[in-house]
PDB file of N, CA, C and O in Angstrom:
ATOM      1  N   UNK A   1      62.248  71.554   2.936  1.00  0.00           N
ATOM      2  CA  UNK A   1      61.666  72.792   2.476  1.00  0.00           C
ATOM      3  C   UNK A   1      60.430  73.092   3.323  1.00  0.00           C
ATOM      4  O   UNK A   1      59.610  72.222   3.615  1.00  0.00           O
ATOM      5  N   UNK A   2      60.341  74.326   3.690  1.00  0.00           N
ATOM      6  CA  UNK A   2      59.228  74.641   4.358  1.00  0.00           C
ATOM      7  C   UNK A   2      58.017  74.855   3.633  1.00  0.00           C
ATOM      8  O   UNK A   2      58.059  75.200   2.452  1.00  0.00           O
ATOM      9  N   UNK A   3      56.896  74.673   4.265  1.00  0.00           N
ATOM     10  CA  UNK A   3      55.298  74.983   3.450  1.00  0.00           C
ATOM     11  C   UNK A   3      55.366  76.116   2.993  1.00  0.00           C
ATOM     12  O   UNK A   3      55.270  76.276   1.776  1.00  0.00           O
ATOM     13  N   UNK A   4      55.561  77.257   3.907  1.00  0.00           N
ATOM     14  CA  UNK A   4      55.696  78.786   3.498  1.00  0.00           C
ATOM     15  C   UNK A   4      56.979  79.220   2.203  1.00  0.00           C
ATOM     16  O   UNK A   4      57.190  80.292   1.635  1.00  0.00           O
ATOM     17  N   UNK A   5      57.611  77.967   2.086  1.00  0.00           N
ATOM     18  CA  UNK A   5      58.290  78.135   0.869  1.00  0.00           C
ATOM     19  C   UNK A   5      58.109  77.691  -0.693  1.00  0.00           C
ATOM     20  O   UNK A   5      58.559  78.136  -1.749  1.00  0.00           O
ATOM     21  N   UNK A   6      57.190  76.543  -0.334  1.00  0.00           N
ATOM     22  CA  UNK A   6      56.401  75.695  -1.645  1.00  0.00           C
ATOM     23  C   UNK A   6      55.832  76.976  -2.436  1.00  0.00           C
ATOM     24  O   UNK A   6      55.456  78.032  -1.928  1.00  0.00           O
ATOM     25  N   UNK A   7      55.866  76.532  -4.195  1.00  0.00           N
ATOM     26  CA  UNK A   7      54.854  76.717  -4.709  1.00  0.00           C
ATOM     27  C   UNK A   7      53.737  76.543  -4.895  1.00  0.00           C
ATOM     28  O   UNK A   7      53.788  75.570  -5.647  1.00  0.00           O
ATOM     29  N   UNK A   8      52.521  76.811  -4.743  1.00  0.00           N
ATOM     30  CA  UNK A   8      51.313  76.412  -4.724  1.00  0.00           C
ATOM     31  C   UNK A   8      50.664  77.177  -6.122  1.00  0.00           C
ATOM     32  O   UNK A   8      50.385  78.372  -6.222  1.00  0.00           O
ATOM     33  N   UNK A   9      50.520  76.153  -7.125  1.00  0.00           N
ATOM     34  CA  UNK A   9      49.578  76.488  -8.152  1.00  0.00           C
ATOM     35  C   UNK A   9      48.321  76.286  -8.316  1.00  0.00           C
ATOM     36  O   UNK A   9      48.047  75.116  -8.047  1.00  0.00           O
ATOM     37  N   UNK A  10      46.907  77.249  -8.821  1.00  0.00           N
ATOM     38  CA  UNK A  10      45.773  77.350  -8.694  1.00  0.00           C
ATOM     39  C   UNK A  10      45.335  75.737  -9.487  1.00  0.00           C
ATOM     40  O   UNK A  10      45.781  75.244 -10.523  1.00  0.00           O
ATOM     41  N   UNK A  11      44.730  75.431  -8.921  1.00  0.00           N
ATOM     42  CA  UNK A  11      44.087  73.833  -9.085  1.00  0.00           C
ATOM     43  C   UNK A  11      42.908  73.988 -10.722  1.00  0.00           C
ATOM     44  O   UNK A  11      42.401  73.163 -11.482  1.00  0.00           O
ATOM     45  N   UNK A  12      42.907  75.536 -10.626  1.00  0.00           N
ATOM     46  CA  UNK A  12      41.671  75.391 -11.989  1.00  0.00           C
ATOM     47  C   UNK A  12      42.581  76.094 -13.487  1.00  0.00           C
ATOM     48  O   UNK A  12      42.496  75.717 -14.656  1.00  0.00           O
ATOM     49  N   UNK A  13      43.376  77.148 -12.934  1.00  0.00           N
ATOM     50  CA  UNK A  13      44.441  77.163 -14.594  1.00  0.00           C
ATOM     51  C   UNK A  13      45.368  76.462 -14.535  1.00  0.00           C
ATOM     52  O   UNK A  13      45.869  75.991 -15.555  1.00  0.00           O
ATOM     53  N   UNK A  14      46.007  76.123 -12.860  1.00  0.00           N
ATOM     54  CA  UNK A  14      47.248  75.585 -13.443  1.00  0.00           C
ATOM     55  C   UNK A  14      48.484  76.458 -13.435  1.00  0.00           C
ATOM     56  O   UNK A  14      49.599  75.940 -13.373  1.00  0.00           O
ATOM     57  N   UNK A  15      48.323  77.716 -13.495  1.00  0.00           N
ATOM     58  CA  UNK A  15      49.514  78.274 -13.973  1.00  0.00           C
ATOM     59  C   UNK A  15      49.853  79.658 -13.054  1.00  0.00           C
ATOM     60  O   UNK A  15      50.881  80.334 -13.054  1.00  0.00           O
ATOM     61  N   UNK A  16      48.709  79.813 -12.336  1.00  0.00           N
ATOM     62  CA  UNK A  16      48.677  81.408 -11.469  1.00  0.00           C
ATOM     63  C   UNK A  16      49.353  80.555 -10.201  1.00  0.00           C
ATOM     64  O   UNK A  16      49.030  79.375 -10.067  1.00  0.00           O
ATOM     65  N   UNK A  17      50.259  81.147  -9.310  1.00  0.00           N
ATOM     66  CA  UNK A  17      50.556  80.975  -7.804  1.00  0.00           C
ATOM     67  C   UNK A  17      49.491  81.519  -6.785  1.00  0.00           C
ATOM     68  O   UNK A  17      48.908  82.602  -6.748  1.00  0.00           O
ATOM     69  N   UNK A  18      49.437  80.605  -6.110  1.00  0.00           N
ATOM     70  CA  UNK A  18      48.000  80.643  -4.822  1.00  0.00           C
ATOM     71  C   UNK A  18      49.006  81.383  -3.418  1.00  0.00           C
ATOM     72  O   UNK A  18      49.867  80.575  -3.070  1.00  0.00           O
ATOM     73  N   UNK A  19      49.038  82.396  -2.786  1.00  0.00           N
ATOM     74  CA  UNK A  19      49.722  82.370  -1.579  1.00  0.00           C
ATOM     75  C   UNK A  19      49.212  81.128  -0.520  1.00  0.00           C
ATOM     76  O   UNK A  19      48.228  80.398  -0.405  1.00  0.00           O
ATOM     77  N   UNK A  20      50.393  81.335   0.116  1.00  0.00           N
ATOM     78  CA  UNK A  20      50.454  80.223   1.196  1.00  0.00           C
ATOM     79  C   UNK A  20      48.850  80.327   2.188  1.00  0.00           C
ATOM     80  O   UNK A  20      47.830  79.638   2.221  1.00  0.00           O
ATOM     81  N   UNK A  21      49.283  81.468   2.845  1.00  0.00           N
ATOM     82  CA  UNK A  21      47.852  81.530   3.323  1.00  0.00           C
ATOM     83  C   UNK A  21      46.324  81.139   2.780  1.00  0.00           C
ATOM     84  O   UNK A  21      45.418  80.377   3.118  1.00  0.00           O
ATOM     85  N   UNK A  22      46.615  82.228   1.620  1.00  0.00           N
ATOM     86  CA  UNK A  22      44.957  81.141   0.921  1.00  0.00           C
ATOM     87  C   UNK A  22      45.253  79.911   0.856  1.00  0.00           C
ATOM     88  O   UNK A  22      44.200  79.325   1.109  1.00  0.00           O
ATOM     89  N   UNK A  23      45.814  79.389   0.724  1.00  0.00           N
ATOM     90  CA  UNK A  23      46.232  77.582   0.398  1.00  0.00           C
ATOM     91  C   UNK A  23      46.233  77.113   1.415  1.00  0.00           C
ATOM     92  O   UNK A  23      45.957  75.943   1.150  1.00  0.00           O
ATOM     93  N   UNK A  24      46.375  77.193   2.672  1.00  0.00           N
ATOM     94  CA  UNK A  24      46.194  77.111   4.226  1.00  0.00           C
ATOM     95  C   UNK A  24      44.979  77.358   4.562  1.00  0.00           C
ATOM     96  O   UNK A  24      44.759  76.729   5.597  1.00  0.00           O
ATOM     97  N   UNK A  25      43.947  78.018   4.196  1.00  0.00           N
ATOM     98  CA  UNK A  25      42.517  78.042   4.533  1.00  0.00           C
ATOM     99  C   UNK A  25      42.040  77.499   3.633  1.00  0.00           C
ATOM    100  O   UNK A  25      40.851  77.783   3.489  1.00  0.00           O
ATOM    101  N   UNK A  26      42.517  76.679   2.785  1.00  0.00           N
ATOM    102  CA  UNK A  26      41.591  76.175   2.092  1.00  0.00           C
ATOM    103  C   UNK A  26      40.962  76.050   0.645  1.00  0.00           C
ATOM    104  O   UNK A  26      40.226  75.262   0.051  1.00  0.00           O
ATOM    105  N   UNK A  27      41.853  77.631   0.292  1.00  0.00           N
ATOM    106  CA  UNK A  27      41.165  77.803  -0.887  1.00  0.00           C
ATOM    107  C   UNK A  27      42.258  77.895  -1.986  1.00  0.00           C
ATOM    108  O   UNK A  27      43.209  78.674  -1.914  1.00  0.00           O
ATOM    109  N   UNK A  28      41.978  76.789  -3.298  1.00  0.00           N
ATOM    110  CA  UNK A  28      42.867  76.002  -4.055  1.00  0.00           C
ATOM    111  C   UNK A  28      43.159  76.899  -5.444  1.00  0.00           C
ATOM    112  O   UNK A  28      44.160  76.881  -6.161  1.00  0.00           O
ATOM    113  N   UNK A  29      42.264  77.475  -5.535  1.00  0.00           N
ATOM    114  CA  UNK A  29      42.154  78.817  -6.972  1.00  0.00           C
ATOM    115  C   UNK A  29      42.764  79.866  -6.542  1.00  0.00           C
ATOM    116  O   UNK A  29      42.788  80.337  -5.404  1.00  0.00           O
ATOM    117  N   UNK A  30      43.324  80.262  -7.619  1.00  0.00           N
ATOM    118  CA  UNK A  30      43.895  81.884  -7.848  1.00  0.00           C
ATOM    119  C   UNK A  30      42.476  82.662  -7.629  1.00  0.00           C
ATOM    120  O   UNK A  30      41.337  82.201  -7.555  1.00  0.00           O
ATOM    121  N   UNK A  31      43.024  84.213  -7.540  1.00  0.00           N
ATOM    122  CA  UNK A  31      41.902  85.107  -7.441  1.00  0.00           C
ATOM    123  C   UNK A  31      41.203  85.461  -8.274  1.00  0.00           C
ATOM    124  O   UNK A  31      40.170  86.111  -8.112  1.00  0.00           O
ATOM    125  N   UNK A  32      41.731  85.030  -9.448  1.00  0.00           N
ATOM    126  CA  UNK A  32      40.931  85.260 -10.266  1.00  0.00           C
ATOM    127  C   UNK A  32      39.623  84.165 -10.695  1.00  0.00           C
ATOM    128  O   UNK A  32      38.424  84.224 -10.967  1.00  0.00           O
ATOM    129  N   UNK A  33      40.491  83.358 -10.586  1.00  0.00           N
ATOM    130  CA  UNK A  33      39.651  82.248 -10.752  1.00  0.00           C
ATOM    131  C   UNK A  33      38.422  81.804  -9.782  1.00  0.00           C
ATOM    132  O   UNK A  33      37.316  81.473 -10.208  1.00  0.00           O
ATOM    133  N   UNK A  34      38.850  81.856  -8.197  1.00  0.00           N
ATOM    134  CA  UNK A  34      37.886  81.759  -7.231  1.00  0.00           C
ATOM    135  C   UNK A  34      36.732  82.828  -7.457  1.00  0.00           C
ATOM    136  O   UNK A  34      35.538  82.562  -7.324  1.00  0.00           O
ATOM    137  N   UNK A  35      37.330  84.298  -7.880  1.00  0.00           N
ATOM    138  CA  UNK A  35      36.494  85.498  -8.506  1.00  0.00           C
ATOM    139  C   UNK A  35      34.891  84.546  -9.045  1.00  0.00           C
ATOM    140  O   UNK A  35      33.801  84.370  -8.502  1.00  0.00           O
ATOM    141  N   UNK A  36      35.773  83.923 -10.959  1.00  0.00           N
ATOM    142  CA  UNK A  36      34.782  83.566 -11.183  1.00  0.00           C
ATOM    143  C   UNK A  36      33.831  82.101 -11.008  1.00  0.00           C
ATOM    144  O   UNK A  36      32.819  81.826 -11.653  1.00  0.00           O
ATOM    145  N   UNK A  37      34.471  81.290  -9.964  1.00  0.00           N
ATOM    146  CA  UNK A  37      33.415  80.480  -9.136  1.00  0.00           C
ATOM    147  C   UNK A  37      32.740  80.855  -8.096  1.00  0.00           C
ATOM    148  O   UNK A  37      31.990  80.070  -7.518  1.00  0.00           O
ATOM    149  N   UNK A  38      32.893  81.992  -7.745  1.00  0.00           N
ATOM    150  CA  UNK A  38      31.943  82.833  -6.654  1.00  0.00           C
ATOM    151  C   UNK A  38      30.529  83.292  -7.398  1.00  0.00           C
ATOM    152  O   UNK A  38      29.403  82.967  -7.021  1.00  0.00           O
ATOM    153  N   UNK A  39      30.880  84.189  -8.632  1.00  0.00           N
ATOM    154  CA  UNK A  39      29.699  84.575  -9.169  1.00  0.00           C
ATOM    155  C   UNK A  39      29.277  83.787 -10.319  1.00  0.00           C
ATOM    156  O   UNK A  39      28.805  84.313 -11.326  1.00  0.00           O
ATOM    157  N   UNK A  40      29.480  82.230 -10.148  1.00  0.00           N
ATOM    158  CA  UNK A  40      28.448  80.907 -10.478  1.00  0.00           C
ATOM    159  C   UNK A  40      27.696  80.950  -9.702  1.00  0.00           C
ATOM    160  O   UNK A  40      26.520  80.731  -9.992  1.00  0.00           O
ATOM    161  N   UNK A  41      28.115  81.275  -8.306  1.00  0.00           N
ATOM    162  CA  UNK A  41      26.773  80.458  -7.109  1.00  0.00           C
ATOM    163  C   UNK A  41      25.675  81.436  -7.646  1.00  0.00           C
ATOM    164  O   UNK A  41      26.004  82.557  -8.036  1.00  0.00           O
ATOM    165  N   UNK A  42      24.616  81.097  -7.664  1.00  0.00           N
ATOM    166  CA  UNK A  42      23.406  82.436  -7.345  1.00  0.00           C
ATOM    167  C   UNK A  42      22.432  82.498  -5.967  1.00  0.00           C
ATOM    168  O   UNK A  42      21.365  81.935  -6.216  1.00  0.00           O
ATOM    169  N   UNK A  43      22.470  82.863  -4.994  1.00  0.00           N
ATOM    170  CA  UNK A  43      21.568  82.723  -3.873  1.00  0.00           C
ATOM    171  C   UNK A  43      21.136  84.049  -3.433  1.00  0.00           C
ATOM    172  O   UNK A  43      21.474  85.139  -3.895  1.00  0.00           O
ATOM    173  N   UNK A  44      20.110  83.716  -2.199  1.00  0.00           N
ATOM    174  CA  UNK A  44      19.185  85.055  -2.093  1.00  0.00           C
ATOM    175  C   UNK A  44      19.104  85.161  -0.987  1.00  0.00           C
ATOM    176  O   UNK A  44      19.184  84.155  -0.282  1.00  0.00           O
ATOM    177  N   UNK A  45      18.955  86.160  -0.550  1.00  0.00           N
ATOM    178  CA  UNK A  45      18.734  86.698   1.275  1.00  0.00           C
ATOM    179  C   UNK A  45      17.891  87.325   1.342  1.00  0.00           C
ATOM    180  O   UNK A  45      17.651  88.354   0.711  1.00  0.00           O
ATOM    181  N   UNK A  46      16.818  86.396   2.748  1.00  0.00           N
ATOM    182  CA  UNK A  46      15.653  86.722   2.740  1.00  0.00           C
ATOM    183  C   UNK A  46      15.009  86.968   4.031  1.00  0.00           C
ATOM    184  O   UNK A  46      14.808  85.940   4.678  1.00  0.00           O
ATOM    185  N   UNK A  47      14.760  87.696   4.392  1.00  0.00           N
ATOM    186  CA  UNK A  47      13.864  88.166   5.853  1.00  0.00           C
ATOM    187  C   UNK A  47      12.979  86.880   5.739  1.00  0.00           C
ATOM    188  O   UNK A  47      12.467  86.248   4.816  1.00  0.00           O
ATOM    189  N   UNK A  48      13.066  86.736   7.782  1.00  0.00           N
ATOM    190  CA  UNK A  48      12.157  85.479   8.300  1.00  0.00           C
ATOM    191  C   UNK A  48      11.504  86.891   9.385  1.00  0.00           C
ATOM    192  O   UNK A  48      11.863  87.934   9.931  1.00  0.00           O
ATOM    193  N   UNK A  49      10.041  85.787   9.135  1.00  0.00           N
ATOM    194  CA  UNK A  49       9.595  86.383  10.247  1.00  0.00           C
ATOM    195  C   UNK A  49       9.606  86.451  11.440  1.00  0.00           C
ATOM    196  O   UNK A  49       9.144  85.474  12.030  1.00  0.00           O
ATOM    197  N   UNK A  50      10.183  87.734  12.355  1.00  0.00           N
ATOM    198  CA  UNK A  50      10.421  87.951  13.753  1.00  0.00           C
ATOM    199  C   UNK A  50      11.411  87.337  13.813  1.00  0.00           C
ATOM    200  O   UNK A  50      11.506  86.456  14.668  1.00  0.00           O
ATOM    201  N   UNK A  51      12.496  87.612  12.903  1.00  0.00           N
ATOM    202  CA  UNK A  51      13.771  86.336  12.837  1.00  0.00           C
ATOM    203  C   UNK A  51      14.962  87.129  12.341  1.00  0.00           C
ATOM    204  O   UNK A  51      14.852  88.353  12.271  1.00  0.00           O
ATOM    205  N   UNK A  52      16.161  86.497  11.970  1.00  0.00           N
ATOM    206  CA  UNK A  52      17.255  86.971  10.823  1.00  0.00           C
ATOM    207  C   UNK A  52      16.905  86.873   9.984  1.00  0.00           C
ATOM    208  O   UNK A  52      15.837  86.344   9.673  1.00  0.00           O
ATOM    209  N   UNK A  53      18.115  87.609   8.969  1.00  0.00           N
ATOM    210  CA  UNK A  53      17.623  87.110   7.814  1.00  0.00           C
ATOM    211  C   UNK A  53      19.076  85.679   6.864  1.00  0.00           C
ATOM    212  O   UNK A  53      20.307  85.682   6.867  1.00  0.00           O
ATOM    213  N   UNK A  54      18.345  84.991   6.406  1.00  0.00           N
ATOM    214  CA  UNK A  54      18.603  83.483   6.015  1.00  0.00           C
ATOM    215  C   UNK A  54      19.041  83.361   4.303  1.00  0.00           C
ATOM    216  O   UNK A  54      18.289  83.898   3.491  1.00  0.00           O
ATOM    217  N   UNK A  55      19.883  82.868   3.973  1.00  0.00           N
ATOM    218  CA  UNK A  55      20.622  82.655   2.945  1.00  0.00           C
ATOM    219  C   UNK A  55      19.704  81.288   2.426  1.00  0.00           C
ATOM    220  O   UNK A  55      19.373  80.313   3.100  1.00  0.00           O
ATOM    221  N   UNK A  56      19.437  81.566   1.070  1.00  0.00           N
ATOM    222  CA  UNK A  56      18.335  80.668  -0.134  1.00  0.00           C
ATOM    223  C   UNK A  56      18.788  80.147  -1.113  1.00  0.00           C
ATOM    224  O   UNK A  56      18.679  80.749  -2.181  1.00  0.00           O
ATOM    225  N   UNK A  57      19.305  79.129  -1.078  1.00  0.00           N
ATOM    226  CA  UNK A  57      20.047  78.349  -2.640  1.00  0.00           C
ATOM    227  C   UNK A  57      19.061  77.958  -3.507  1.00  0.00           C
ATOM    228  O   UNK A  57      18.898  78.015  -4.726  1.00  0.00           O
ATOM    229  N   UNK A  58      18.133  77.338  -2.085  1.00  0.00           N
ATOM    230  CA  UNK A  58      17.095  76.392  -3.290  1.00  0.00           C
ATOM    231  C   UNK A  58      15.898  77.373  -3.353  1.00  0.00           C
ATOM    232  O   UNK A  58      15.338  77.827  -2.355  1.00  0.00           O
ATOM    233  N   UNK A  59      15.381  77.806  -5.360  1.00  0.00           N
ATOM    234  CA  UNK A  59      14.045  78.391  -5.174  1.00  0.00           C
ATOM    235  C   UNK A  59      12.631  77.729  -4.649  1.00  0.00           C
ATOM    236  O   UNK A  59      11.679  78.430  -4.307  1.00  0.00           O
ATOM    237  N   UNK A  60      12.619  76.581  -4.633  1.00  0.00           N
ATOM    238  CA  UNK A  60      11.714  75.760  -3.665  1.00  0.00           C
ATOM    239  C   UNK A  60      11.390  76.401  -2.232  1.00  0.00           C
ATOM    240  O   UNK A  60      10.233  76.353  -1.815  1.00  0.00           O
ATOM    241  N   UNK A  61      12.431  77.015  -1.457  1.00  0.00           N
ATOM    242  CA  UNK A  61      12.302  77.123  -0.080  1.00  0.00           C
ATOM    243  C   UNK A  61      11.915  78.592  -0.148  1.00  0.00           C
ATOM    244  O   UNK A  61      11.531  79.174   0.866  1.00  0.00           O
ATOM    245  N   UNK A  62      12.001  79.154  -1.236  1.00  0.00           N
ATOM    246  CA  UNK A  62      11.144  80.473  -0.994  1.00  0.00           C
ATOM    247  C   UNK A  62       9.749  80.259  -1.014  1.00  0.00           C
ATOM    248  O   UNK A  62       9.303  81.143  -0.284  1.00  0.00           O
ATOM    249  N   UNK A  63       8.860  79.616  -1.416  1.00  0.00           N
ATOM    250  CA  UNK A  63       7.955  79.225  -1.070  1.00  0.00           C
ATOM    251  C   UNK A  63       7.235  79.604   0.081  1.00  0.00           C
ATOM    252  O   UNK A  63       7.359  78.745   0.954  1.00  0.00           O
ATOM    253  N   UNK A  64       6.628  80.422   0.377  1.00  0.00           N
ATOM    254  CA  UNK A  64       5.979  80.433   1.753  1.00  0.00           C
ATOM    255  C   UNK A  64       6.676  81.140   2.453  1.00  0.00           C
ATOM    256  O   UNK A  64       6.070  81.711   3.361  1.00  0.00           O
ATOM    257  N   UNK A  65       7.911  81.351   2.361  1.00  0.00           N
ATOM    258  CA  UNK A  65       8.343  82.302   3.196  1.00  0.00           C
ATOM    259  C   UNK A  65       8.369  83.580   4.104  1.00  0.00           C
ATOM    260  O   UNK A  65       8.605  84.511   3.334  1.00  0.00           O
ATOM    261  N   UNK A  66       8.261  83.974   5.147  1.00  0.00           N
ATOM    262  CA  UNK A  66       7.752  85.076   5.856  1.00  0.00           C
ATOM    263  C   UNK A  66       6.530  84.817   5.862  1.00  0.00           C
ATOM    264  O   UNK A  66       5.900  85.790   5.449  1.00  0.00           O
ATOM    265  N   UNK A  67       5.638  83.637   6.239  1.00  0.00           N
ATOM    266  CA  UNK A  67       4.475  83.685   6.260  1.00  0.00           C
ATOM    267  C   UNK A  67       3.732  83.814   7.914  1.00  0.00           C
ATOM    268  O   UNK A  67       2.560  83.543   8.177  1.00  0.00           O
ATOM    269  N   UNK A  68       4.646  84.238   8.756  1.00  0.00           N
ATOM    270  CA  UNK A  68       4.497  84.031  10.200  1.00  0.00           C
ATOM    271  C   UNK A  68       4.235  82.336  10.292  1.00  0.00           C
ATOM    272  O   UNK A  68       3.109  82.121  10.740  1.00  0.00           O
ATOM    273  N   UNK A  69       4.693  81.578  10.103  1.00  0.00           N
ATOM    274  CA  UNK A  69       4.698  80.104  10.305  1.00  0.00           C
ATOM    275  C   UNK A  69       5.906  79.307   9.700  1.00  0.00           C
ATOM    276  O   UNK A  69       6.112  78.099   9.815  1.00  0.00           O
ATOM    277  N   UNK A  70       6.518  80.061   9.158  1.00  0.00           N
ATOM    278  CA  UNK A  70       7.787  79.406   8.475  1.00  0.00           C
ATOM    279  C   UNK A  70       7.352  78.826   7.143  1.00  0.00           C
ATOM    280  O   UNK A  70       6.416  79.270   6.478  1.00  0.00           O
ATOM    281  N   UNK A  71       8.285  77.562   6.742  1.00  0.00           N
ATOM    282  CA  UNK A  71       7.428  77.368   5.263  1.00  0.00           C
ATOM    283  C   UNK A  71       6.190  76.986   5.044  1.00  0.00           C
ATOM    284  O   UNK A  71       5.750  76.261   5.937  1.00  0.00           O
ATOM    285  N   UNK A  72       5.388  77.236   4.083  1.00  0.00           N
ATOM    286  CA  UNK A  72       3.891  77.124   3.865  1.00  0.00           C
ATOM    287  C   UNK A  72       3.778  76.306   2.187  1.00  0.00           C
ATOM    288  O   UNK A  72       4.389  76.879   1.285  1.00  0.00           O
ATOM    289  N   UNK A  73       3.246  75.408   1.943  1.00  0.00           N
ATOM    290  CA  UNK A  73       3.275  74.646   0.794  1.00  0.00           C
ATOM    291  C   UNK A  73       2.388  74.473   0.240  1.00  0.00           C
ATOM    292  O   UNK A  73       2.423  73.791  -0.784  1.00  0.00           O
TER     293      UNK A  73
END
């Protein structure tokens, strides 16, 4: 049997079919489900100075931020 022929069921209900492709990159949840482990994460995007701007998980590292010196403590 080929891969592109398997069933692939979502790893968190159990019961939704995952296409092949998402299941090939990686990702083990239905859409619905990946839906709501996406908007668990909470993070923040934040201008650096004279820089990009940088993705913030931890509220610690906002701290000081954009201070023309990077973090400041």
């Amino acid at each position: 049997m080929a891969a592109e022929d398997r069933v692939y069921l979502c790893s968190l209900c159990h019961w939704e079919k995952v296409p092949f492709k998402r299941w090939k990159a990686g990702y083990f949840t239905c859409l619905a489900c990946g839906e709501e482990q996406a908007r668990a994460v909470k993070h923040c995007i934040v201008p650096m100075h004279k820089s990009n701007y940088v993705v913030v998980s931890d509220r610690d590292l906002l701290t000081g931020v954009n201070q023309k010196g990077g973090l400041v403590k």
